[in-house]
N, C-alpha and C positions, 0 to 999 in steps of 0.2 A: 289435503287440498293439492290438486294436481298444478303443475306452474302453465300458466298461459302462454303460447309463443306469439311476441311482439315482434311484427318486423316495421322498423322503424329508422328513419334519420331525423337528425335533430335539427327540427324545423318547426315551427310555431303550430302547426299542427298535428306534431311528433308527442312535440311539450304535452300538450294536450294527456295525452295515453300514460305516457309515464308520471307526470303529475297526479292523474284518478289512481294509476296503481300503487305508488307509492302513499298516498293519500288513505287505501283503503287495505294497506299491507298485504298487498296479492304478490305471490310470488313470479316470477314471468324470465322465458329464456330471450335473450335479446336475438333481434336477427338483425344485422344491419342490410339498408337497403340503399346502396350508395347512389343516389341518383342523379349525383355529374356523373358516373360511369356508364348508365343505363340499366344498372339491377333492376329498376322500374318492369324492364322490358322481357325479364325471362321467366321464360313457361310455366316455373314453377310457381313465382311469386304471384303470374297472375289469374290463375286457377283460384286465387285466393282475395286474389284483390284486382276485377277485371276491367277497373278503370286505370288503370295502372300509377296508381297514388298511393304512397304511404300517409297515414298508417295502417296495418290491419292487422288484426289478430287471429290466433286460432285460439279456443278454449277446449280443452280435450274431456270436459265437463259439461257440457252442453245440454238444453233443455233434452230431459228424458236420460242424460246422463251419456248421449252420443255429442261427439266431438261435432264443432260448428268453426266455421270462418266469419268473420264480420270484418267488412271494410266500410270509409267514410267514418271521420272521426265523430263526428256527431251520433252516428249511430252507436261508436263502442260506447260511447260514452252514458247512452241511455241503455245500453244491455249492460255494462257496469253498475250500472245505478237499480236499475229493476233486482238484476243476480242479490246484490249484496246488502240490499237494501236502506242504502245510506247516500245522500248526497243526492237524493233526486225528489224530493219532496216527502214529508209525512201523509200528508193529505190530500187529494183531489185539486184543493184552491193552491197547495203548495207548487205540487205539479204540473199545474197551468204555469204557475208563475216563472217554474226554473226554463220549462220546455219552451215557453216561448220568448226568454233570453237567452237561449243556448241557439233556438233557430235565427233570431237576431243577427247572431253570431254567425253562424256556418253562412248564412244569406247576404248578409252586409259585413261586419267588420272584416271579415276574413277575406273575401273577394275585393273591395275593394282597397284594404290594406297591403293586400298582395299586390296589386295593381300598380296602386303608388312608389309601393316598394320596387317592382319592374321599371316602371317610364323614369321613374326620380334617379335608380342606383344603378342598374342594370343593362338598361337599355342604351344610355351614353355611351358605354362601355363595350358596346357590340363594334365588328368590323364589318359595313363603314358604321360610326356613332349612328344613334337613331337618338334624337333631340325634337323633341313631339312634344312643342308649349301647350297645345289646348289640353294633353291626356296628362299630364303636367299639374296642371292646374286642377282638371273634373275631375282627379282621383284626389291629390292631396285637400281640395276644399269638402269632398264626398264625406272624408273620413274627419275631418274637421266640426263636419256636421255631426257625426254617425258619434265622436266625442265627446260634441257638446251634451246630444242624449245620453250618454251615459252619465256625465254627469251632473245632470240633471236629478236621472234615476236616483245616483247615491244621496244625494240632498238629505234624507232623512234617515237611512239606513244604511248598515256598515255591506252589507254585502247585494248584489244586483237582483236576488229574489227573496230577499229578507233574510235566511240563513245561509252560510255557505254552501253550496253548492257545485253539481258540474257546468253548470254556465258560469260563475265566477274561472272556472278551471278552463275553460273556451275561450274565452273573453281576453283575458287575461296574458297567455303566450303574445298577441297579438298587439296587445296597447302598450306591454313595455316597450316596444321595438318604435314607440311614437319619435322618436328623433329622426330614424330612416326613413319614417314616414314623411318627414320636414313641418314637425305640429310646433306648437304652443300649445303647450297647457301652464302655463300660468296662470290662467285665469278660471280653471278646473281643479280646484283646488278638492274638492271631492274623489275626483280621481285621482288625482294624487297619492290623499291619505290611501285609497283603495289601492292602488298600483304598491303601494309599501307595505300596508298591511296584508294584503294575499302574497306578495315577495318575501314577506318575513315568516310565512311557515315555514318548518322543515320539511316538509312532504315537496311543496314547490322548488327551496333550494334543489334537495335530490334529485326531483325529477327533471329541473334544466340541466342536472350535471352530468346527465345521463350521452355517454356520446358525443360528451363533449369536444373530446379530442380528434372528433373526426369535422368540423367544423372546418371550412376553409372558404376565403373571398374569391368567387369563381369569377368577377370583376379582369383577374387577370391568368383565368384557365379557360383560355378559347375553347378548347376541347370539349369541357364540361359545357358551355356556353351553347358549343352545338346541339348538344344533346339536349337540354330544356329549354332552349328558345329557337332551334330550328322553327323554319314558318313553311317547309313542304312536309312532314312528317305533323303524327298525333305528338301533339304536346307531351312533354314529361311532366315530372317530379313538381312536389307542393311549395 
């Protein structure tokens, strides 16, 4: 087996990629894509990935046995599962059920978790402050919502499509970080137990650990600041 080239930073939807690999023991060379610098933005990376988002991969094993690029984590995530066939449903009703909480994901949690994360942590911290109570509010209530459904979901089953999965592996970068978010889940006690039980694999420890060392609070890197939240330029990094 040939190793995958991942170019990735370590970000909830970084987590993603390296949790399925780690998860389904694929080998992969790391690329980092530092995105306070603007790696987002060079020629190479985006030949490969033209929205200019990490993460993406190349597989040099690719249907027919020619090399492919896939970008959009949700997408590796279902050519991870198709290729190797694990984690993406046994059966037709299984794969309804993972694909349409994986898009859950990518469409809601992800978006507006991001969001909350921006207006709540981020955006104060711009020069001048931006302090925006209604966007404040509509994201962190959004995702407050978007938690109570999930657990709801968990109610009667240990994982969000009945067996583990790549939407538990989606899902899941994203709901830990629920403090940032500014949540309560106290009273989610389903997600909870799930937030601990998917946190106590070894596939997901590895895979947050992945990069970790490049992690930093760009709250006080102006520079990096410019670069992903300029508002004249294409938006950057995830």
């Amino acid at each position: 087996m040939h190793a995958i080239d991942l170019y990735y930073w370590p970000t909830p939807n970084g987590w993603k990629i390296t949790i399925a690999l780690a998860e389904l023991g694929v080998p992969y060379n790391l690329h980092p894509i530092n995105i306070g610098q603007g790696d987002q933005f060079d020629p190479d990376f985006l030949r490969i990935a033209p929205n200019n988002r990490i993460p993406a991969i190349v597989d040099p094993e690719g249907p027919g046995g020619q090399p492919v690029s896939i970008f959009e984590s949700g997408a590796i995530l279902l050519y991870l599962a198709r290729k190797f066939g694990r984690f993406g449903g046994r059966s037709e009703l299984e794969r309804i059920e993972v694909e349409q909480w994986l898009m859950w994901q990518v469409g809601g949690v992800g978006p507006m978790a991001g969001q909350a994360h921006h207006f709540l942590t981020y955006a104060p911290a711009l020069e001048p402050p931006e302090e925006i109570p209604y966007a404040k509010d509509r994201y962190r209530n959004e995702v407050a919502r978007l938690y109570g459904v999930l657990n709801n979901r968990l109610t009667d089953r240990d994982f969000v499509a009945g067996t583990y999965s790549i939407a538990d592996m989606a899902i899941w970068p994203w709901a830990k970080l629920w403090k940032g978010q500014e949540q309560d889940i106290t009273g989610y006690s389903h997600m909870q137990d799930w937030l601990e039980r998917v946190g106590n694999r070894p596939a997901v420890i590895t895979g947050c650990e992945v990069g970790a060392e490049f992690r930093a609070d760009i709250r006080s890197d102006k520079e990096a600041q410019k670069i992903l939240f300029q508002r004249t330029a294409d938006t950057a990094g995830n």
